[in-house]
Backbone as XML, in Angstrom:
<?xml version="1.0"?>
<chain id="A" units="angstrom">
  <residue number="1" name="UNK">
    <atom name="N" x="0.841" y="-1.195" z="0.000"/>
    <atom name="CA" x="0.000" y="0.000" z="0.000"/>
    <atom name="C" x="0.878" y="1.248" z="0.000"/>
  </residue>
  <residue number="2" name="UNK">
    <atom name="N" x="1.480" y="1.075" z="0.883"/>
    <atom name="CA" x="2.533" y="2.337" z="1.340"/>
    <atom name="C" x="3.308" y="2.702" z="-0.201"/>
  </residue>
  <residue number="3" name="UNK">
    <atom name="N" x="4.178" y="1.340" z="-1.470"/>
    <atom name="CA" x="4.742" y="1.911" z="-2.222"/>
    <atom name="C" x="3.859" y="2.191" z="-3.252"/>
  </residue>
  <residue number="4" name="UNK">
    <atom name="N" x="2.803" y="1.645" z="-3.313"/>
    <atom name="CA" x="1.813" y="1.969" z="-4.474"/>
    <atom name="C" x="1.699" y="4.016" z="-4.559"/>
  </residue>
  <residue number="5" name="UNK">
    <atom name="N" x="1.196" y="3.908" z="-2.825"/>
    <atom name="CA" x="1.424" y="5.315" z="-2.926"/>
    <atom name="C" x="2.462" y="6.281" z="-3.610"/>
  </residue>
  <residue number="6" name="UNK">
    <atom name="N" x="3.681" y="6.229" z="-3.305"/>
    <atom name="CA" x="4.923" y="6.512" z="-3.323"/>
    <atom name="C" x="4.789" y="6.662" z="-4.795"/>
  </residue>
  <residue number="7" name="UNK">
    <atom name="N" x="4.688" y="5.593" z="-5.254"/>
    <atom name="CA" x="4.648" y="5.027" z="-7.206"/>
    <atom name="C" x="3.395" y="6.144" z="-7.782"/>
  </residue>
  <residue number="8" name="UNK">
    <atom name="N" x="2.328" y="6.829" z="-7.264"/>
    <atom name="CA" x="1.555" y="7.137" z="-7.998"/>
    <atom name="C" x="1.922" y="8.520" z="-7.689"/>
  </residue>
  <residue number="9" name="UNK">
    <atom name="N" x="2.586" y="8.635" z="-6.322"/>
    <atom name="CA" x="2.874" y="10.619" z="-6.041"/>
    <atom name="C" x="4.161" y="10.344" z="-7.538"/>
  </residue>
  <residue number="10" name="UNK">
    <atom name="N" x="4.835" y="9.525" z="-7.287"/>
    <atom name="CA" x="6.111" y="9.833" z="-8.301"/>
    <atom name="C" x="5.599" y="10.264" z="-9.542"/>
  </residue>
  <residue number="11" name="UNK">
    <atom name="N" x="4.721" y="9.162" z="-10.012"/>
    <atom name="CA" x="4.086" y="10.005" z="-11.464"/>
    <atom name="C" x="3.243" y="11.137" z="-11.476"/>
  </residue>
  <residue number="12" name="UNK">
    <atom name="N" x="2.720" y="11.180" z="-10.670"/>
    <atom name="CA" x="2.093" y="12.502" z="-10.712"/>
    <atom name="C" x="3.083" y="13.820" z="-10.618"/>
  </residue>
  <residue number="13" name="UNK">
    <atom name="N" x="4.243" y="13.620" z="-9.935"/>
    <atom name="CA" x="5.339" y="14.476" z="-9.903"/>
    <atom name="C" x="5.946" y="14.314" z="-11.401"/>
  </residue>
  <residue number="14" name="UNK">
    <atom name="N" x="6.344" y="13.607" z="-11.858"/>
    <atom name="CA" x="6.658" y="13.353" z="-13.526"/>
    <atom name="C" x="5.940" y="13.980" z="-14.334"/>
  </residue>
  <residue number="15" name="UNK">
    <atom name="N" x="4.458" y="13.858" z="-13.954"/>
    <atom name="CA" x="3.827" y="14.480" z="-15.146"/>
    <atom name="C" x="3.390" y="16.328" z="-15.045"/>
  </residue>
  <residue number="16" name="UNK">
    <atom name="N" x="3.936" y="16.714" z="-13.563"/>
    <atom name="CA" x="3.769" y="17.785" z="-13.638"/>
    <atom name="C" x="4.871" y="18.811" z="-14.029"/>
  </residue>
  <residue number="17" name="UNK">
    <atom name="N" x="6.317" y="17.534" z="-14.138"/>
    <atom name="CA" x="7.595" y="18.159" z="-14.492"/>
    <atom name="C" x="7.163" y="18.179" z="-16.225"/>
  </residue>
  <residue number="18" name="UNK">
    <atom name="N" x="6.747" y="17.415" z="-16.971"/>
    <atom name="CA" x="6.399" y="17.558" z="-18.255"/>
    <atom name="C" x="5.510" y="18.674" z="-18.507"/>
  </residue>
  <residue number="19" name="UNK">
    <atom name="N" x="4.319" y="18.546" z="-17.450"/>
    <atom name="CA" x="3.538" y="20.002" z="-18.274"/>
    <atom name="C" x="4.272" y="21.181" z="-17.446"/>
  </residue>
  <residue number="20" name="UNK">
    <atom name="N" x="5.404" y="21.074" z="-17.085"/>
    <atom name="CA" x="6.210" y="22.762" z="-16.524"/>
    <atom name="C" x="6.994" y="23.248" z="-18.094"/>
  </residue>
  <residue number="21" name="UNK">
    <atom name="N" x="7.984" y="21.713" z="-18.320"/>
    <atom name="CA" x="8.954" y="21.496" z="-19.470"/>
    <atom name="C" x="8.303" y="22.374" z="-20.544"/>
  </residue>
  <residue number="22" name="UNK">
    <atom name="N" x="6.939" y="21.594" z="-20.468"/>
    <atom name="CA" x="6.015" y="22.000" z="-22.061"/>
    <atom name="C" x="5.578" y="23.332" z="-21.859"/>
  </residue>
  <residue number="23" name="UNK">
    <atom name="N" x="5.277" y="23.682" z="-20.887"/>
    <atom name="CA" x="4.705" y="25.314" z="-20.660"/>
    <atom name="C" x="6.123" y="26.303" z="-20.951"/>
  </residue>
  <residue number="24" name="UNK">
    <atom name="N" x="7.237" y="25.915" z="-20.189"/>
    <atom name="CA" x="8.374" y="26.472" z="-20.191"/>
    <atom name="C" x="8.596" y="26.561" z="-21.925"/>
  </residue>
  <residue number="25" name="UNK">
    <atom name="N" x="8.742" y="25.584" z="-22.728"/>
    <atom name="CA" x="8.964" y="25.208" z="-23.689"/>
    <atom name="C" x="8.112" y="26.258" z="-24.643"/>
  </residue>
  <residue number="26" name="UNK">
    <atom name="N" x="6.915" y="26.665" z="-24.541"/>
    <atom name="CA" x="5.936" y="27.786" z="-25.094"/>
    <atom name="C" x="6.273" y="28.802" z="-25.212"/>
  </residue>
  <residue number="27" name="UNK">
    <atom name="N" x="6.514" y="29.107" z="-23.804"/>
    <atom name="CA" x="6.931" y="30.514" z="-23.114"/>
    <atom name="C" x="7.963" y="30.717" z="-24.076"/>
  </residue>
  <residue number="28" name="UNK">
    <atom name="N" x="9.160" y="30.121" z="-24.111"/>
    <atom name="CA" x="10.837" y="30.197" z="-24.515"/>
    <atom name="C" x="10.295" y="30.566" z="-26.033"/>
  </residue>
  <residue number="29" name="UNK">
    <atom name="N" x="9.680" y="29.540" z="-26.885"/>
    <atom name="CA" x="9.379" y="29.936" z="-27.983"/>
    <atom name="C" x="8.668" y="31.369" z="-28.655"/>
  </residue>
  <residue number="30" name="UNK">
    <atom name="N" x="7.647" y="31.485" z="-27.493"/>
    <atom name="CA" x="6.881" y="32.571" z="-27.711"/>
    <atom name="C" x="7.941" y="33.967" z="-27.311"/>
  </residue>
  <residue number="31" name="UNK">
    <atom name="N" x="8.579" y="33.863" z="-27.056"/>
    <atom name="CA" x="9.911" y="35.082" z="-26.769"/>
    <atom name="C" x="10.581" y="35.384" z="-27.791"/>
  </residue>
  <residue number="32" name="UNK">
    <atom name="N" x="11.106" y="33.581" z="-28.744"/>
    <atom name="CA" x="12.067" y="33.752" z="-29.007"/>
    <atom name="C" x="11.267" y="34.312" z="-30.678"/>
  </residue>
  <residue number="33" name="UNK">
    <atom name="N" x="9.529" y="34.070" z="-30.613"/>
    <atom name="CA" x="9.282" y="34.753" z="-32.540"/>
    <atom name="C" x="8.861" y="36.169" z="-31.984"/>
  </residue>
  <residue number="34" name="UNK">
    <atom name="N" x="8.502" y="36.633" z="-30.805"/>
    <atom name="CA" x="8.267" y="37.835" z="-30.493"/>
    <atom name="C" x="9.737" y="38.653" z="-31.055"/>
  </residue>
  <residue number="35" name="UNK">
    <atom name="N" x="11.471" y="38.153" z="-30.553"/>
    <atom name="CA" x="12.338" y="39.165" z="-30.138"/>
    <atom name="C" x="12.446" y="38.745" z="-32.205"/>
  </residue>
  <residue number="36" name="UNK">
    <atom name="N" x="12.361" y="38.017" z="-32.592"/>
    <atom name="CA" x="12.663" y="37.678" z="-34.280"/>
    <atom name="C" x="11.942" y="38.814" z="-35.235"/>
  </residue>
  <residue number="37" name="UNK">
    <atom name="N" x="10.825" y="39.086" z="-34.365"/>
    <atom name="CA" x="9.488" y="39.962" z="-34.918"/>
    <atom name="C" x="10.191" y="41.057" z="-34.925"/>
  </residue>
</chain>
């Protein structure tokens, strides 16, 4: 019980490092056709 827990906070921590990556990843882009503009 105890690692199931552990195992499902971990992915849920994984998948919130992906939608930071992917947001980060927007952001960076959206700068980089703004400073091109």
């Amino acid at each position: 019980m105890h690692f199931a827990r552990l195992y499902i906070n971990y992915i849920r921590i994984k998948d919130i490092n992906i939608m930071t990556m992917a947001v980060m990843d927007i952001i960076s882009g959206y700068f980089i056709y703004i400073t091109k503009k």
